[in-house]
C-alpha atoms as a printed R data frame, in Angstrom:
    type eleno elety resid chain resno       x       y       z
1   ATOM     1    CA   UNK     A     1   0.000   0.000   0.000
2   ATOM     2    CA   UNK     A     2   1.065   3.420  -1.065
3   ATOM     3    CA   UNK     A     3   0.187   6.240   2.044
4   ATOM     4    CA   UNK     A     4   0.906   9.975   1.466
5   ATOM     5    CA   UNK     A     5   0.395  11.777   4.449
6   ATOM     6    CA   UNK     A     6   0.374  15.160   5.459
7   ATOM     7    CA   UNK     A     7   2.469  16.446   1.653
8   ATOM     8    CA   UNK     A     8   3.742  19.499   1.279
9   ATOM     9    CA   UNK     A     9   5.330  21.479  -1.450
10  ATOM    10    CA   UNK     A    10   6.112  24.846  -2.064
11  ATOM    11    CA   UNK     A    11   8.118  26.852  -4.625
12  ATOM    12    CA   UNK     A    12   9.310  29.928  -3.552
13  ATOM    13    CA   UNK     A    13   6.107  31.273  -1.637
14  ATOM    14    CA   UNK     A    14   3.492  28.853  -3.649
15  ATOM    15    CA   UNK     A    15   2.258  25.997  -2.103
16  ATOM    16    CA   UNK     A    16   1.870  23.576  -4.990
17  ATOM    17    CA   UNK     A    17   0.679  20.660  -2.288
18  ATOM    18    CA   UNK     A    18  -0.996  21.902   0.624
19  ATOM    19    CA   UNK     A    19  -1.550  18.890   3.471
20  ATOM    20    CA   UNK     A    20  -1.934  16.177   1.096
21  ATOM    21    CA   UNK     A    21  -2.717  12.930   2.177
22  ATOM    22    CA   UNK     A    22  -4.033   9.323   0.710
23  ATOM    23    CA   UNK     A    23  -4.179   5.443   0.675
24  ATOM    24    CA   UNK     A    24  -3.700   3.909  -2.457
25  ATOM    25    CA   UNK     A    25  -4.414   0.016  -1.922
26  ATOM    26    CA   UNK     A    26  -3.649  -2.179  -5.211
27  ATOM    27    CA   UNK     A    27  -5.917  -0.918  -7.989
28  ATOM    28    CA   UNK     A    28  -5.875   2.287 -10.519
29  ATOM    29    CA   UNK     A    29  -6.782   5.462  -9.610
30  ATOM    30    CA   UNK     A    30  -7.101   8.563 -11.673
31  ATOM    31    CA   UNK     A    31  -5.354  11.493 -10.925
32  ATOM    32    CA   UNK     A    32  -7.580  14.676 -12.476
33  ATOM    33    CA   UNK     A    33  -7.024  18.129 -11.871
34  ATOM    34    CA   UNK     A    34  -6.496  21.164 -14.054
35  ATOM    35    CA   UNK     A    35  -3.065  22.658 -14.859
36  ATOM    36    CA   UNK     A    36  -1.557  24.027 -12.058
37  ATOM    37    CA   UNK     A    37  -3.772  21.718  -9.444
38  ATOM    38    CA   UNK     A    38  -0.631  19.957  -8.413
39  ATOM    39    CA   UNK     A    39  -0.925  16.438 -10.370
40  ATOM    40    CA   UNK     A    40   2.639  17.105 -11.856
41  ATOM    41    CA   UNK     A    41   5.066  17.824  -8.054
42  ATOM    42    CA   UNK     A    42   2.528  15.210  -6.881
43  ATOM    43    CA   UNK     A    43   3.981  12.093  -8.894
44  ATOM    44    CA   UNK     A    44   7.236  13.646  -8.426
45  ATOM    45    CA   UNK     A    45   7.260  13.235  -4.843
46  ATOM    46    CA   UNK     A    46   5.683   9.462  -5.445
47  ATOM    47    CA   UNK     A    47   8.461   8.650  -7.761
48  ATOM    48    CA   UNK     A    48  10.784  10.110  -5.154
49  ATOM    49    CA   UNK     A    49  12.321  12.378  -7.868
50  ATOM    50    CA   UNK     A    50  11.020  15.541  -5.632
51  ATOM    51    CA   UNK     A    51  11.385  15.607  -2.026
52  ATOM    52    CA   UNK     A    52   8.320  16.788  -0.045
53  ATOM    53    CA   UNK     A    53   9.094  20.074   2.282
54  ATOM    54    CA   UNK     A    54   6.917  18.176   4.897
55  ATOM    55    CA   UNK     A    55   5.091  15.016   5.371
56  ATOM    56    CA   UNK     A    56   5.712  11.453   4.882
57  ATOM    57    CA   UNK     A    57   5.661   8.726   1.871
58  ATOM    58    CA   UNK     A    58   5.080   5.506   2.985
59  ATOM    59    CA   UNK     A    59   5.302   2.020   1.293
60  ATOM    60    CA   UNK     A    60   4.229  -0.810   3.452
61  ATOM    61    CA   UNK     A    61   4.563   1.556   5.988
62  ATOM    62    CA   UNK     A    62   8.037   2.459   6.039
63  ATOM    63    CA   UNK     A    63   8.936   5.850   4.526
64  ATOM    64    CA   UNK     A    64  10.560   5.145   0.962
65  ATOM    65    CA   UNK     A    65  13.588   7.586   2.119
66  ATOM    66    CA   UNK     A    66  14.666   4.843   3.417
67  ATOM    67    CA   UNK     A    67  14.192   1.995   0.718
68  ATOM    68    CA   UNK     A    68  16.626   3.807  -0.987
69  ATOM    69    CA   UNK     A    69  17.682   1.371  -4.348
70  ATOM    70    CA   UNK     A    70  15.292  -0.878  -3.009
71  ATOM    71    CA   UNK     A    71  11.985   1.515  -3.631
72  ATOM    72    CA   UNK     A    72  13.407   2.024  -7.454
73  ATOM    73    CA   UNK     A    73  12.661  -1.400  -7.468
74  ATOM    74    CA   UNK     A    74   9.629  -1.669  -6.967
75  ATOM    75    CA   UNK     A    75   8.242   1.348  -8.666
76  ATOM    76    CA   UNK     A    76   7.821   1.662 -12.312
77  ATOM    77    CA   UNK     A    77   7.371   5.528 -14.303
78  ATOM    78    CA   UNK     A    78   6.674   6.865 -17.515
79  ATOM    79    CA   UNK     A    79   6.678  10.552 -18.037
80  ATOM    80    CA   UNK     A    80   5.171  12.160 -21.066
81  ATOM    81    CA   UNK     A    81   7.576  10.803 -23.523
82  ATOM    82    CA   UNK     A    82  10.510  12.350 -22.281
83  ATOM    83    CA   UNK     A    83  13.556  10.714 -21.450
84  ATOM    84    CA   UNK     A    84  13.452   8.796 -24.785
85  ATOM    85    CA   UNK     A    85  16.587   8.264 -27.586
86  ATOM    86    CA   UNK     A    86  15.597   8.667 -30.527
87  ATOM    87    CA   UNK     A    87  18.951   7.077 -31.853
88  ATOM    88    CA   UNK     A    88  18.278   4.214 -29.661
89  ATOM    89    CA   UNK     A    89  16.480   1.047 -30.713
90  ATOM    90    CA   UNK     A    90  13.459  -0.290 -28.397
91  ATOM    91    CA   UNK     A    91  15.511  -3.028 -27.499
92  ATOM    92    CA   UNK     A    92  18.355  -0.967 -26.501
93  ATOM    93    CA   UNK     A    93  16.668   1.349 -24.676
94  ATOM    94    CA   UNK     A    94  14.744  -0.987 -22.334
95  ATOM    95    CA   UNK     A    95  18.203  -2.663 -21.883
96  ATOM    96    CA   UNK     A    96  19.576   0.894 -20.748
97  ATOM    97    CA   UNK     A    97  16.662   1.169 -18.261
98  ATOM    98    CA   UNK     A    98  16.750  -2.856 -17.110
99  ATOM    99    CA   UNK     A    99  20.547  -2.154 -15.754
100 ATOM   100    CA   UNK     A   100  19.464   0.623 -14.574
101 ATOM   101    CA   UNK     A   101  16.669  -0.805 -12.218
102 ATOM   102    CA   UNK     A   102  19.404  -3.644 -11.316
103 ATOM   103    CA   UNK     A   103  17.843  -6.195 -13.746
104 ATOM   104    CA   UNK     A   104  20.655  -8.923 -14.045
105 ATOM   105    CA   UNK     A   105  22.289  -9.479 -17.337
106 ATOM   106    CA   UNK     A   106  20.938 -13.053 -16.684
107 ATOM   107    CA   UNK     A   107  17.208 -12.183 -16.522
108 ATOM   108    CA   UNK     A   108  18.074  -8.999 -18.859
109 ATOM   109    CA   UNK     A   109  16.644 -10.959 -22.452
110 ATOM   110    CA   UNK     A   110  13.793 -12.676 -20.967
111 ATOM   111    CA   UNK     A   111  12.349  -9.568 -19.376
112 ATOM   112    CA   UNK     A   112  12.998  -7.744 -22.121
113 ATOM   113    CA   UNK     A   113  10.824 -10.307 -24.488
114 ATOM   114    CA   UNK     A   114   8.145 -10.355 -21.753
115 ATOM   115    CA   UNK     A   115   7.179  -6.393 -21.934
116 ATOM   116    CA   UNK     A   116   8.083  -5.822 -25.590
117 ATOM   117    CA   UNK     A   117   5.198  -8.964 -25.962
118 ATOM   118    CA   UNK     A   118   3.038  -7.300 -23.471
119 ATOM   119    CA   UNK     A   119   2.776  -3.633 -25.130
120 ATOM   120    CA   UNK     A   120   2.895  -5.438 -28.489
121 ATOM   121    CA   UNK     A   121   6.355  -3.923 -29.993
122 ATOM   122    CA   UNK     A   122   8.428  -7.058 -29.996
123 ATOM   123    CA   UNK     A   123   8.690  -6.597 -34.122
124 ATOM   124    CA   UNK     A   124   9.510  -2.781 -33.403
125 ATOM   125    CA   UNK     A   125  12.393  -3.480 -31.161
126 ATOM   126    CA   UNK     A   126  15.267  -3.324 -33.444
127 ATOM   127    CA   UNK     A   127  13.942  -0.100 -34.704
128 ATOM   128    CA   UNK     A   128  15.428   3.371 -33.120
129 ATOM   129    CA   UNK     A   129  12.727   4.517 -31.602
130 ATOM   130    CA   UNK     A   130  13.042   8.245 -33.644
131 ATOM   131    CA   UNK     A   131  11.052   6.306 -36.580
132 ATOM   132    CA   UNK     A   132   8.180   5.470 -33.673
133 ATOM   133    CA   UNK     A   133   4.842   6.841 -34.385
134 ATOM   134    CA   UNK     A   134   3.315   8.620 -30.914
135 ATOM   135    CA   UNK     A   135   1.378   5.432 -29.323
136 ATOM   136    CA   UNK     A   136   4.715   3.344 -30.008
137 ATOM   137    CA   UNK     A   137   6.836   5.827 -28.123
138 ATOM   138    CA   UNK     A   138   3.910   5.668 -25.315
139 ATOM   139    CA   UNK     A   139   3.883   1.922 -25.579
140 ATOM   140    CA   UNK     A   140   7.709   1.519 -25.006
141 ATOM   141    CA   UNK     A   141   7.447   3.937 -22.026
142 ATOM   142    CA   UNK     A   142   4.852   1.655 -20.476
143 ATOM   143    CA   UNK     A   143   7.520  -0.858 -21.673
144 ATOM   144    CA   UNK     A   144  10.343  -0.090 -19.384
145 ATOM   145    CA   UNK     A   145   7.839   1.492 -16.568
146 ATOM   146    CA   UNK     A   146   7.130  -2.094 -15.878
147 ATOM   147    CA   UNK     A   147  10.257  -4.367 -15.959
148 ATOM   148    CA   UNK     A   148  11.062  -6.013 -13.101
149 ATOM   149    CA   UNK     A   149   7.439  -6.620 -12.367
150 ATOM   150    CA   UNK     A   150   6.291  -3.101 -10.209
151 ATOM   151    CA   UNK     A   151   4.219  -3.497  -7.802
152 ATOM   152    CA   UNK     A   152   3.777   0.623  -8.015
153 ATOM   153    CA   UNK     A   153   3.010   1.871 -11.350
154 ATOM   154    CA   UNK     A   154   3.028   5.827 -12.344
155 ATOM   155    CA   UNK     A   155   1.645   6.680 -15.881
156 ATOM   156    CA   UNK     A   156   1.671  11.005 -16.539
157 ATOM   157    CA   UNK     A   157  -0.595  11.354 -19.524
158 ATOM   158    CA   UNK     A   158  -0.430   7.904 -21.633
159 ATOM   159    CA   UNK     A   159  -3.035   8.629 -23.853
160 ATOM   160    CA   UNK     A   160  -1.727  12.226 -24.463
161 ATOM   161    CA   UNK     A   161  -1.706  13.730 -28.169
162 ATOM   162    CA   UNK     A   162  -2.371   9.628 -29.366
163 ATOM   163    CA   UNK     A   163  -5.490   8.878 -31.880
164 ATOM   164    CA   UNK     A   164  -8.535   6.932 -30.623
165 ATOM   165    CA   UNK     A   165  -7.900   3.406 -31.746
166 ATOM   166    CA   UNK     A   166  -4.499   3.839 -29.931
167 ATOM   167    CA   UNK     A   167  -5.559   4.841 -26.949
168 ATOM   168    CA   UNK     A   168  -7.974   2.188 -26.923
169 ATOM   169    CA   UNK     A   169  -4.914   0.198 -27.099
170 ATOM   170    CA   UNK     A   170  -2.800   1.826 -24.055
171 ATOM   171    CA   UNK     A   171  -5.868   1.846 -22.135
172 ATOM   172    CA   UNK     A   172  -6.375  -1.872 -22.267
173 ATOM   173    CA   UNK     A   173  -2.730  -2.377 -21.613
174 ATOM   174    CA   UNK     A   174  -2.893  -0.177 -18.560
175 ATOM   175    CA   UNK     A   175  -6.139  -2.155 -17.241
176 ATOM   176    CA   UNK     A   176  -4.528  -5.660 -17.857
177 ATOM   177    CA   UNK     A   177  -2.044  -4.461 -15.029
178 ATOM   178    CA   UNK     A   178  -4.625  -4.520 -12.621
179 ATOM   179    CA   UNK     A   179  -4.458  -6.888  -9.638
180 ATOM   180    CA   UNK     A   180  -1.609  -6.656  -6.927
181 ATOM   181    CA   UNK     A   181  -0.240  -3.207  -8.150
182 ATOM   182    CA   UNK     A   182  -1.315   0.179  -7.283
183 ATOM   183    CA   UNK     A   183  -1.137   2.367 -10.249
184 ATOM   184    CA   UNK     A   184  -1.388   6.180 -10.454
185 ATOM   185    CA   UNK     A   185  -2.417   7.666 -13.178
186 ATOM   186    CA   UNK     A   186  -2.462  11.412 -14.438
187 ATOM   187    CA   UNK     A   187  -4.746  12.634 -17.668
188 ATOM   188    CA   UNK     A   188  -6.350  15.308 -18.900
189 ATOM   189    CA   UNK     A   189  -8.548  12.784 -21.551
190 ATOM   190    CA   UNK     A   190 -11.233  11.916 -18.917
191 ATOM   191    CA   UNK     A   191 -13.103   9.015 -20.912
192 ATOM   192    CA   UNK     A   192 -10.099   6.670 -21.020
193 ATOM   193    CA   UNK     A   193  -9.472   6.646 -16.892
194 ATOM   194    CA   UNK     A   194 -13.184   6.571 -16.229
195 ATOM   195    CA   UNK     A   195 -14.139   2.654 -17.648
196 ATOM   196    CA   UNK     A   196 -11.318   1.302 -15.562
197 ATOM   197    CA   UNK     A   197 -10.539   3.347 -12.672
198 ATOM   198    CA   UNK     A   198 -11.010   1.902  -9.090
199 ATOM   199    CA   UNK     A   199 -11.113   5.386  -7.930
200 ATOM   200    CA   UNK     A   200 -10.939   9.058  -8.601
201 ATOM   201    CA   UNK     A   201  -8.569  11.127  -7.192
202 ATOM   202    CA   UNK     A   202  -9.372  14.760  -7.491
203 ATOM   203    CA   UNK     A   203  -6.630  17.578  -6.820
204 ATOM   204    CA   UNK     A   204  -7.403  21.286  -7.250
205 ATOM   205    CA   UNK     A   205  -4.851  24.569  -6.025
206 ATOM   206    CA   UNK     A   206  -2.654  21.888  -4.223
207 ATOM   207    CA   UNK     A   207  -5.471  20.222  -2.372
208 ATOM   208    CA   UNK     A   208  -7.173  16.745  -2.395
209 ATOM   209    CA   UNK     A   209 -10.554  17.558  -2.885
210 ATOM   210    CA   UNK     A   210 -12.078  14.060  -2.938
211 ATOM   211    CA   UNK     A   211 -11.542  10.537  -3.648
212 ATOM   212    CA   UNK     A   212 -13.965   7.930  -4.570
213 ATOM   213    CA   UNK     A   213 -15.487   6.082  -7.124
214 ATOM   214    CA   UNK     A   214 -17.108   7.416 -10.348
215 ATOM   215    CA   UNK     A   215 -20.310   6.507  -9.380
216 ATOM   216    CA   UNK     A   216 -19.871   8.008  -5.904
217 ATOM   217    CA   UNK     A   217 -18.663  11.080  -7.152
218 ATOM   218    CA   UNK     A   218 -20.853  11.626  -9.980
219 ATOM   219    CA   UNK     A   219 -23.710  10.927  -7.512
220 ATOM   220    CA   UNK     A   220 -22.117  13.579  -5.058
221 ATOM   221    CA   UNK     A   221 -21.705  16.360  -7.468
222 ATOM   222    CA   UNK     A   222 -25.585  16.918  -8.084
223 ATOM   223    CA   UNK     A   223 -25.931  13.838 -10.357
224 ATOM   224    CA   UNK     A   224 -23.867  14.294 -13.363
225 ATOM   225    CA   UNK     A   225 -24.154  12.440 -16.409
226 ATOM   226    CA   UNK     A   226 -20.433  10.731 -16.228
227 ATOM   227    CA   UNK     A   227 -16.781  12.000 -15.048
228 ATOM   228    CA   UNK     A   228 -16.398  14.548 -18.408
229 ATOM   229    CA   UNK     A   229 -19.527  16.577 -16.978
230 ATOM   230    CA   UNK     A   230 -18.357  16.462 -13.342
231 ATOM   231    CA   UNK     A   231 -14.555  17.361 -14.447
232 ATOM   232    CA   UNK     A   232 -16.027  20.233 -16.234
233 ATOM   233    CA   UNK     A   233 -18.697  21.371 -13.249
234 ATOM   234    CA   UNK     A   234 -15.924  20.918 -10.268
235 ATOM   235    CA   UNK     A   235 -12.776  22.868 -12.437
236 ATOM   236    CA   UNK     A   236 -14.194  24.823 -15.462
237 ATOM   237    CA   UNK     A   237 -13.234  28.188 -13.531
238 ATOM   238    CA   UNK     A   238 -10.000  27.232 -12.410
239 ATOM   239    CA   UNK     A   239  -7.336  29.284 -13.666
240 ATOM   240    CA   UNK     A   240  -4.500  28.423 -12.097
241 ATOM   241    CA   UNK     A   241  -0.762  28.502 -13.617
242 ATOM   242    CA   UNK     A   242   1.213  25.476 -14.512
243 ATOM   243    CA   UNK     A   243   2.568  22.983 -11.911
């Protein structure tokens, strides 16, 4: 289990998380929130890449501080399609990232097969990944975010800028995860977090503002006809900057 408790974050004199806490038990959840709400420092700090001015990040209960190589382990992340070389084939690249994450020469091939199977590139892997349409570069993100078998999965946008038949695809893919992992998951394109989130997580000016189901929530909010409608009732006149 993934516990957040008591987050918070400021640049300069802006609070971008203000007393943030949550339980994340094994399931997806949907991270929603306009830009500037947060979403962005708040995987940071999951991922461990930002350090929290106060609070605590726990996994299993112990604060991932002090997991150290061992929490890298058992997280997986993939960012908007950054971090990606273009002059680098799939193969190559989730080789990089397997040594990285400590992935033994040894078990290197076979793990490799297993995710480039699972996202459906194995015939794209000798290509560099610069000739890789937009869903292929999100597809060998998801790739590498889960060798070594995660049990904590963090996806920023995977369905960002991609066409509807492919993110059909990534949505699937993400769903199939489903079981003993928690994964987070961050979107602005509502309709493909609402058919297979567990729950909604909904962030606004650095706050949590609720967390439930879709049903619960859309029954909350005056009885809205689906998550799109409630997104657009609960943060419509939000104009906060970026995160």
């Amino acid at each position: 289990m993934l516990c957040l408790t008591n987050i918070t974050k400021k640049y300069k004199e802006k609070l971008a998380l203000d007393d943030v806490s949550l339980e994340l038990a094994p399931g997806i959840y949907g991270l929603l929130g306009p830009n500037g709400a947060g979403k962005s420092t708040l995987m940071n700090i999951v991922t461990g890449n930002l350090k929290p001015d106060g609070g605590q990040v726990l996994w299993d209960g112990k604060e991932i501080k002090s997991l150290g190589a061992q929490y890298r382990s058992i997280i997986g992340y993939a960012p908007q399609q950054q971090g990606l070389y273009d002059a680098f084939t799939g193969k190559r690249f989730l080789a990089y990232m397997a040594t990285l994450k400590g992935i033994s020469k040894k078990e290197m091939p076979e793990e490799i097969a297993r995710v480039l199977s699972y996202v459906n590139m194995t015939e794209a892997a000798n290509r560099p990944i610069g000739t890789y349409s937009g869903g292929m570069k999100q597809r060998i993100l998801i790739a590498q975010a889960i060798l070594g078998d995660p049990k904590l999965i963090v996806l920023d946008e995977p369905t960002a800028g991609l066409d509807p038949k492919e993110r059909v695809r990534i949505r699937e893919r993400i769903a199939a995860l489903a079981g003993d992992k928690v994964i987070l998951v961050s979107t602005h394109v509502v309709s493909d977090i609402e058919p297979i989130a567990k729950e909604i997580i909904l962030i606004k000016s650095g706050k949590i503002i609720d967390q439930d189901t879709v049903e619960h929530l859309c029954g909350k909010y005056g009885r809205v006809n689906g998550l799109e409608e409630l997104y657009m009732r609960i943060f419509e006149e939000d104009t906060s900057c970026a995160d």
